[in-house]
Structures are given as structure tokens and as C-alpha cells.
N, C-alpha and C positions, 0 to 999 in steps of 0.2 A: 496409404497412411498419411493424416492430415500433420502439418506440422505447427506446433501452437505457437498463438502468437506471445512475444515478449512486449511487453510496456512498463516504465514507471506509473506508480501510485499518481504521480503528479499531474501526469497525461494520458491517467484514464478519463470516459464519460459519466457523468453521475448515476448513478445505481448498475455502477458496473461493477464484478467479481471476478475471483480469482484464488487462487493459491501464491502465497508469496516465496520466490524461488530464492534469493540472497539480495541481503543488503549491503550493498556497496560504502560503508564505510567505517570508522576506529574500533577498536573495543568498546569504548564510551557509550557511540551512539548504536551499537549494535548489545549492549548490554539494558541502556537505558530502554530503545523499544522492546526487548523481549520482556522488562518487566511492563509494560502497556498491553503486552499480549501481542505484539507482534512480531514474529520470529517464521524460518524456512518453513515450507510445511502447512502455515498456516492459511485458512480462507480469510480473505477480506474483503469487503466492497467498501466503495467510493459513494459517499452519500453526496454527498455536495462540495464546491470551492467557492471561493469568494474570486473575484477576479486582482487582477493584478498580484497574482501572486502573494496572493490571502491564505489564511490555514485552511486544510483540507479534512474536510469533514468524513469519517471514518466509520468502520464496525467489524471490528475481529472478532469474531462469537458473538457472545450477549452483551459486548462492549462497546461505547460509540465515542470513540476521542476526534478530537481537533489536533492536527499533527502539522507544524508549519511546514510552507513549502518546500523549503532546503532537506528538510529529516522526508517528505516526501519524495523530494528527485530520489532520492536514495534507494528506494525500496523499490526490486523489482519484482513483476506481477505477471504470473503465467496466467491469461485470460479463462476463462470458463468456454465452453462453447456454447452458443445459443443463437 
């Protein structure tokens, strides 16, 4: 049995996926991304980042937001296999 890998949103590679397993932080910002569409459960890929810790270019379903880095470390991401 393989064991999957865990990583943040933040320190995935671009056009990488995944299911997002829990986001580490308040009611707030765990309220505020599940109206974004992003919440446990859900698939997401990493379309692009900016460097130095730029917004991070996103796609939960048929959606594609820009999510800064900070609300990024946050969200963890069970990889896809491939």
C-alpha cells in the first residue's frame, strides 16, 4: 500500500493536483475559503505562483482564484498520483 504524499498548496509545483485534506487555520479563514470553493474533500490544482511569495494562482472545479501565500501555507493537499 502506497502512502500519499502530504504538501501545502503553497509548496506544490505548477499544474499539480490534489484533494485538499484540512486547512490549518481560524473559523474566518476556514469559512471565508470554503465560500471560494475551497474546503476538505475538495480537488484543487496549483496553476502558477508568482515568486517571492506572490499570490498563488488556483482552480477548485470550474474556478480559478488567486489566493495569497499566507491563506496558501494553510491549506493542506493530499497529492494525486501520477
Amino acid at each position: 500500500m502506497t502512502e500519499k504524499k502530504l504538501v501545502y498548496l503553497s509548496g506544490m509545483h505548477a499544474n499539480q493536483s490534489g484533494r485538499v485534506v484540512r486547512i490549518e487555520g481560524g473559523a474566518g479563514l476556514v469559512s471565508r475559503l470554503s465560500a471560494m470553493g475551497i474546503r476538505p474533500g475538495r480537488k484543487i490544482t496549483k496553476l502558477s505562483s508568482m515568486l517571492l511569495r506572490g499570490p498563488v494562482f488556483t482552480q477548485a472545479g470550474s474556478t480559478r482564484l488567486a489566493i495569497g501565500f499566507g491563506m496558501a501555507s494553510k491549506i493542506l493537499v493530499e497529492l494525486d498520483e501520477s
